[in-house]
C-alpha positions as CSV (number, residue, x, y, z in Angstrom):
1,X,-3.9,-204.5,79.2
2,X,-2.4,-204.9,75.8
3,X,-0.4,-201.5,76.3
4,X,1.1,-203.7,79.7
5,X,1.7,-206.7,77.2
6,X,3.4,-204.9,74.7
7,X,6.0,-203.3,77.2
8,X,6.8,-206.1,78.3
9,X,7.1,-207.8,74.7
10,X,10.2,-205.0,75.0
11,X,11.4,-205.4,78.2
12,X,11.9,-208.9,77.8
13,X,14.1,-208.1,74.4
14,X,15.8,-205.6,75.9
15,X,17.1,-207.7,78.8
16,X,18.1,-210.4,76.6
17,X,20.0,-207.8,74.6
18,X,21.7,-206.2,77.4
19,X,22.4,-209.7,78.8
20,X,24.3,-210.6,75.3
21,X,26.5,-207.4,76.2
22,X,26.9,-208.7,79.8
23,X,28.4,-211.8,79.4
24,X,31.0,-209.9,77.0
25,X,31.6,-207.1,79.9
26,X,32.4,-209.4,82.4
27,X,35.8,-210.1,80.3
28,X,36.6,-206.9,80.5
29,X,36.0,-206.3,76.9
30,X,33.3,-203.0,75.6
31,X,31.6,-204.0,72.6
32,X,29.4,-202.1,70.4
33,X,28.7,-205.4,67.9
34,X,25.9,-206.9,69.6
35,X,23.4,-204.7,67.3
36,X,25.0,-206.7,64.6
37,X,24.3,-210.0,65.9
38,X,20.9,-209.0,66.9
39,X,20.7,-207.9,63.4
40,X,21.6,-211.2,61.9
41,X,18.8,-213.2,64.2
42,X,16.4,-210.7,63.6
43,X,16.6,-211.3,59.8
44,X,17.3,-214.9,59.7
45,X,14.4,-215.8,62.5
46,X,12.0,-214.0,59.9
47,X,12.8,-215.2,57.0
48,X,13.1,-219.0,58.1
49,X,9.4,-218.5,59.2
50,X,8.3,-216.2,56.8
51,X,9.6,-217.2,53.7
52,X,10.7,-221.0,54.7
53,X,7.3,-221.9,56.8
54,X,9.9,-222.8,59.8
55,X,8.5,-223.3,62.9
56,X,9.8,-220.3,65.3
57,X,11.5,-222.8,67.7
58,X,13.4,-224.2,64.7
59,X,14.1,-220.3,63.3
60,X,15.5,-218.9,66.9
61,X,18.1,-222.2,67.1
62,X,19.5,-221.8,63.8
63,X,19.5,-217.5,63.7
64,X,21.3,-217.7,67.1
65,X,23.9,-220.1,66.6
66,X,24.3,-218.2,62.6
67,X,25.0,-215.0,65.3
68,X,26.9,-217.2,67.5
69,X,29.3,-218.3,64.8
70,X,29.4,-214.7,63.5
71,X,30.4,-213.7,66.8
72,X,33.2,-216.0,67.1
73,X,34.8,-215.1,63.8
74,X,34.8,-211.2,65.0
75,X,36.4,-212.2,68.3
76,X,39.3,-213.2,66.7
77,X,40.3,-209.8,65.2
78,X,38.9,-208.2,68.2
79,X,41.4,-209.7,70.3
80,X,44.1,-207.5,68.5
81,X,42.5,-204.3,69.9
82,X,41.8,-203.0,73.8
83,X,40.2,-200.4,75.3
84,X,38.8,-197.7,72.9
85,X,40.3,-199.1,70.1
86,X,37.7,-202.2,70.5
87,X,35.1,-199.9,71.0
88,X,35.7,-198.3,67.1
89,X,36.4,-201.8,66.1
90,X,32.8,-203.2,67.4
91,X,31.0,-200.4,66.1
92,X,32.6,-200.4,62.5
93,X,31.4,-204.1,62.6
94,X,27.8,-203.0,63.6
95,X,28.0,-200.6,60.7
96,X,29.0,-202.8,58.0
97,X,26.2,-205.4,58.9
98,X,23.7,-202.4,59.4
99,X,24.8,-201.3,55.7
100,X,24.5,-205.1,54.4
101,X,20.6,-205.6,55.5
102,X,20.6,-201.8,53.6
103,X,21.2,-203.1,50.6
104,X,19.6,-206.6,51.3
105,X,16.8,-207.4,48.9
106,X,15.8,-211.0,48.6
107,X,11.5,-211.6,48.0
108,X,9.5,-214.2,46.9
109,X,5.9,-214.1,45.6
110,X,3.1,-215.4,48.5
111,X,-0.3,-214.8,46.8
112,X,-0.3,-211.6,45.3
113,X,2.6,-210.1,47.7
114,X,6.0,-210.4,47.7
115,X,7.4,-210.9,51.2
116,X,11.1,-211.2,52.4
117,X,13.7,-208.4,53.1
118,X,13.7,-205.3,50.6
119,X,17.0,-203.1,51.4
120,X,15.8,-199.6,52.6
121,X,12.4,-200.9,53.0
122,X,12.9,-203.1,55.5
123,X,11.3,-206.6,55.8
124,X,7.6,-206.7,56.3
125,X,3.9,-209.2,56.7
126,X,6.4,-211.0,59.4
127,X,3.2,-212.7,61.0
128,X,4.1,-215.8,62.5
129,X,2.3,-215.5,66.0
130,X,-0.6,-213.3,64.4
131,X,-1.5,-215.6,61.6
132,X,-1.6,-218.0,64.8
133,X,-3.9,-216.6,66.9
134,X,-1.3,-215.9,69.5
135,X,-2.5,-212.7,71.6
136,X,-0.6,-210.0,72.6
137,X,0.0,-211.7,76.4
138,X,0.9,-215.4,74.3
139,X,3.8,-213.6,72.9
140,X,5.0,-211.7,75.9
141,X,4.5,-215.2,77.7
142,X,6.7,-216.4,75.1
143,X,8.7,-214.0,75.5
144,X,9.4,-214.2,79.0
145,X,10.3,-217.8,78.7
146,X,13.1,-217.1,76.9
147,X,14.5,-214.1,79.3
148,X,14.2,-216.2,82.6
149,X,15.9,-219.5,80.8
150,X,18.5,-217.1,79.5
151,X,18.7,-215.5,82.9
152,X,18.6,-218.4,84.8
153,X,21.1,-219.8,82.9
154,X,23.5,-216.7,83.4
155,X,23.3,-216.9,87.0
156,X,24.4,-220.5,87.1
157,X,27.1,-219.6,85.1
158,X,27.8,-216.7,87.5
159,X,28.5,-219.2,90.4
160,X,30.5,-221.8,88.6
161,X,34.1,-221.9,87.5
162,X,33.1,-220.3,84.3
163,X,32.0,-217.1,85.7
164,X,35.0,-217.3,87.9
165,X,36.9,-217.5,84.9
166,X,35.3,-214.6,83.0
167,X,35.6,-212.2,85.6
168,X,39.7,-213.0,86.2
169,X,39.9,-212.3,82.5
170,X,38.4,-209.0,83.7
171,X,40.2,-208.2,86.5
172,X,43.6,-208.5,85.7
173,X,44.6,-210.6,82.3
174,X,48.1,-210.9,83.4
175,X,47.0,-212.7,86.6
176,X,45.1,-214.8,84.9
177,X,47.6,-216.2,81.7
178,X,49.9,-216.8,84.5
179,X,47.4,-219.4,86.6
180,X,46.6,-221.0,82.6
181,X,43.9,-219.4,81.5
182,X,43.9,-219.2,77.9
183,X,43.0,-215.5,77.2
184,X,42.2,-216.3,73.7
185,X,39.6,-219.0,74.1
186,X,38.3,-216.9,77.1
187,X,37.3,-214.1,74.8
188,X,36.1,-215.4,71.7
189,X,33.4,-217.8,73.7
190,X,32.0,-215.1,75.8
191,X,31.8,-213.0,72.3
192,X,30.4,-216.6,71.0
193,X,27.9,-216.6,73.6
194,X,27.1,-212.8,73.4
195,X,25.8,-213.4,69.8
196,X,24.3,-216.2,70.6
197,X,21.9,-214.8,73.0
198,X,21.8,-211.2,71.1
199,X,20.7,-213.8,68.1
200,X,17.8,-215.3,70.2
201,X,16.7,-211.2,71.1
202,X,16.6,-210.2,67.3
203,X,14.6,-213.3,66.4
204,X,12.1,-212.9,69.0
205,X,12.1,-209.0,68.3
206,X,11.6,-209.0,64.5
207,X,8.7,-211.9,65.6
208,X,6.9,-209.6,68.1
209,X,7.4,-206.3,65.9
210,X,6.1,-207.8,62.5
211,X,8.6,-205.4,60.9
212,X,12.2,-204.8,60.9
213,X,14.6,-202.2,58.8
214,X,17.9,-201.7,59.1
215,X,17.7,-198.6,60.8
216,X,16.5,-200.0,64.2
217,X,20.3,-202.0,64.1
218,X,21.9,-198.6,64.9
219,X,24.6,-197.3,67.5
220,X,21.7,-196.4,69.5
221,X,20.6,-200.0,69.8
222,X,24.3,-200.9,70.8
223,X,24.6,-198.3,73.0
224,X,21.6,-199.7,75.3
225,X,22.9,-202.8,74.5
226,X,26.0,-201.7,77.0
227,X,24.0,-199.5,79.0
228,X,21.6,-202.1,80.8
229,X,24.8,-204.1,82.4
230,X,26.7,-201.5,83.3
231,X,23.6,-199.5,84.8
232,X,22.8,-202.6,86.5
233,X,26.1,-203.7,87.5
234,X,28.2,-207.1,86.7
235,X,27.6,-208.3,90.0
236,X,24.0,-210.3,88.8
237,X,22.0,-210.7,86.3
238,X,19.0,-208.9,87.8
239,X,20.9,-205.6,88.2
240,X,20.4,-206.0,83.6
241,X,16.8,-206.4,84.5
242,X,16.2,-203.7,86.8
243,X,18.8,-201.3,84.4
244,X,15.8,-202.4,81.5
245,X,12.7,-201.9,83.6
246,X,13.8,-198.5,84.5
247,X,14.9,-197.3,81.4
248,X,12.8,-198.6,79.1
249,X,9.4,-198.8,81.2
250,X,10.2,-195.3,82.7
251,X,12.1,-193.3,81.0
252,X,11.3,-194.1,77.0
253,X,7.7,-195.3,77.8
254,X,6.4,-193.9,81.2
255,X,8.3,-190.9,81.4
256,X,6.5,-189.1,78.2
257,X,3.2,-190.1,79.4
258,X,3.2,-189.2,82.6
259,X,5.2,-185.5,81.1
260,X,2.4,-184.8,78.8
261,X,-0.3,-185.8,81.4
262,X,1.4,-183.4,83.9
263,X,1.8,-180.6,81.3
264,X,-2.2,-180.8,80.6
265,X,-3.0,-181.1,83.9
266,X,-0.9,-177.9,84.6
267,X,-2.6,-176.2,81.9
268,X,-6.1,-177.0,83.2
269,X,-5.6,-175.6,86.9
270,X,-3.0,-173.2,86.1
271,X,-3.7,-171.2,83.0
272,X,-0.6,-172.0,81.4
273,X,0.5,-172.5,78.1
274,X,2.8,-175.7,78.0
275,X,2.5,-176.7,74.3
276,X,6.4,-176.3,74.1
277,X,7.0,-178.9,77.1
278,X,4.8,-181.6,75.2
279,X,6.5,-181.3,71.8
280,X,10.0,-181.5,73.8
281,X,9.6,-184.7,76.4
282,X,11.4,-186.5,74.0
283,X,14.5,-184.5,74.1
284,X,14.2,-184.3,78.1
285,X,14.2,-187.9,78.2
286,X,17.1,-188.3,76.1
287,X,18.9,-186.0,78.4
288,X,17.1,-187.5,81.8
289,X,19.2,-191.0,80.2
290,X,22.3,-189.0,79.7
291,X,22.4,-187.6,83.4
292,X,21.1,-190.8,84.9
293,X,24.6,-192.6,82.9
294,X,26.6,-189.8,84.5
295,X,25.8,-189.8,88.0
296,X,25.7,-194.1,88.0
297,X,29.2,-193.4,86.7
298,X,30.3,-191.6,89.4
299,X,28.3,-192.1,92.4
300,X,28.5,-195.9,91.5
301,X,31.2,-197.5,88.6
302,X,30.5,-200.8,89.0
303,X,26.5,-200.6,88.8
304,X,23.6,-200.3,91.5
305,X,23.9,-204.2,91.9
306,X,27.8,-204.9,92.3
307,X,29.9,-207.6,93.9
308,X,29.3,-206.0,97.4
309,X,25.6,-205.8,97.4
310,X,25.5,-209.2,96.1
311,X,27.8,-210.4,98.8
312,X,25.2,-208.9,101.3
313,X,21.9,-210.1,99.8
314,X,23.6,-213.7,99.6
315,X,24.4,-213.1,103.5
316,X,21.0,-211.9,104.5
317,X,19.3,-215.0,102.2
318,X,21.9,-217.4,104.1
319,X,21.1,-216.4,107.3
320,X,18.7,-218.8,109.3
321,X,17.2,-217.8,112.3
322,X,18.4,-219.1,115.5
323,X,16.2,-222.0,117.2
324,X,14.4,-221.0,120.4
325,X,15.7,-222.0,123.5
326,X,13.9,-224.2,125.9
């Protein structure tokens, strides 16, 4: 069971990660920054608790609104660049904060360690919920709470003026400056609201993983980051969740599993050698993610959950069944 726990310790990150991505992508905007802001709530979540004795509650508010604020100040320049451009932009910014946590070194003496971030080493001993007593299904509880308040939150958000706003800003900026919608403030909050939730996934993920480097606040990261929305679709908030569910509890976790299981059971009945199959799932997984970006991009742009099936699950939920006549 703690196998089950601990996937969904990452799904639950990984949603709230792709969600900070989807709020961006329904202006219309591609970002590859969110790695950075999850970078900076990652870091400043574990050293609140770790080295400050914060309570986590009290370390998630202040290392997402830090990667709120830091998200704000890059929308500004952001605005200046569209398209690919923005792309190069974003990721240059994810770079330069990767390459600062590099070089990060700030430790303090607890007992005989020293704890806090050391550059290339990373930041280790974070044990807030294991010096707790929090089991592996507390955290993913914990978790979870944070993925359907986030989620819940988005979907309200979908079906007020807001959303409507966002997604005009998406649709066609010109149509929307010229009904007075300020393009400018438009952009910078949904890349102030990205970070704020990407802030909230870092924190909880340095938390759950004990131990963070630079490294795992690569282009990779930022590329999933994307990936789950527009796998999913911008029509809901539940196409992120089922883009997260399938690649990360299918394709990373369950796919490799289930390939080397296969491979051994092949070589029990069938008197074949398969070693090279089992040192290589990896790569076929990377390229099973590559194809499955491919043909969602062509067989469908906009997602598996876009406007149109959202119109018709909201028609199906709506419709009542007719009274019974005497």
């Amino acid at each position: 069971m703690d196998y089950l726990y601990g996937l969904a310790q990452t799904i639950g990150v990984h949603t709230i990660l792709g969600l900070s991505a989807y709020v961006v992508l329904q202006t219309g905007q591609v970002t590859m920054a969110q790695a950075a802001f999850y970078a900076v709530g990652a870091y400043l979540a574990a050293m609140l608790t770790t080295l400050w004795g914060h309570n986590i509650l009290v370390a998630i508010l202040i290392a997402s609104i830090a990667s709120g604020v830091l998200a704000a100040l890059a929308g500004f320049p952001a605005l200046r660049f569209k398209g690919l451009m923005l792309v190069v932009a974003t990721m240059a910014l994810g770079e330069a904060v990767r390459e600062f946590f590099f070089n990060f070194d700030y430790q303090i003496a607890k007992g005989d360690l020293k704890v806090g971030p050391a550059g290339a080493e990373g930041f280790r001993q974070i044990r807030y919920f294991y010096e707790r007593g929090w089991s592996t299904a507390d955290v993913a509880g914990f978790i979870w709470i944070f993925v359907v308040g986030i989620m819940a939150f988005l979907w309200w958000m979908d079906r007020s003026r807001i959303g409507a706003v966002l997604r005009a800003v998406g649709e066609d900026e010109l149509a929307a400056q010229s009904v007075g919608i300020n393009l400018t403030a438009v952009k910078v909050s949904a890349f102030a609201l990205g970070g704020v939730i990407a802030g909230i996934g870092g924190a909880l993920y340095a938390h759950y993983t004990t131990h963070i480097e630079h490294s795992a606040f690569g282009v990779l990261t930022a590329t999933f980051a994307i990936a789950y929305p527009i796998l999913g679709g911008l029509g809901s908030v539940f196409g992120t969740l089922l883009a997260v569910i399938f690649v990360q509890g299918i394709l990373i976790y369950g796919l490799p599993d289930f390939g080397v299981r296969f491979a051994t059971f092949l070589e029990a009945n069938l008197d074949l050698s398969l070693g090279w199959l089992k040192q290589h799932i990896s790569d076929i997984r990377n390229l099973a993610f590559g194809v499955l970006i491919l043909l969602v991009m062509n067989w469908r742009p906009r997602g598996l959950i876009d406007e149109r099936v959202v119109r018709i699950l909201g028609r199906l939920v709506e419709r009542r069944p007719e009274p019974r006549k005497a």
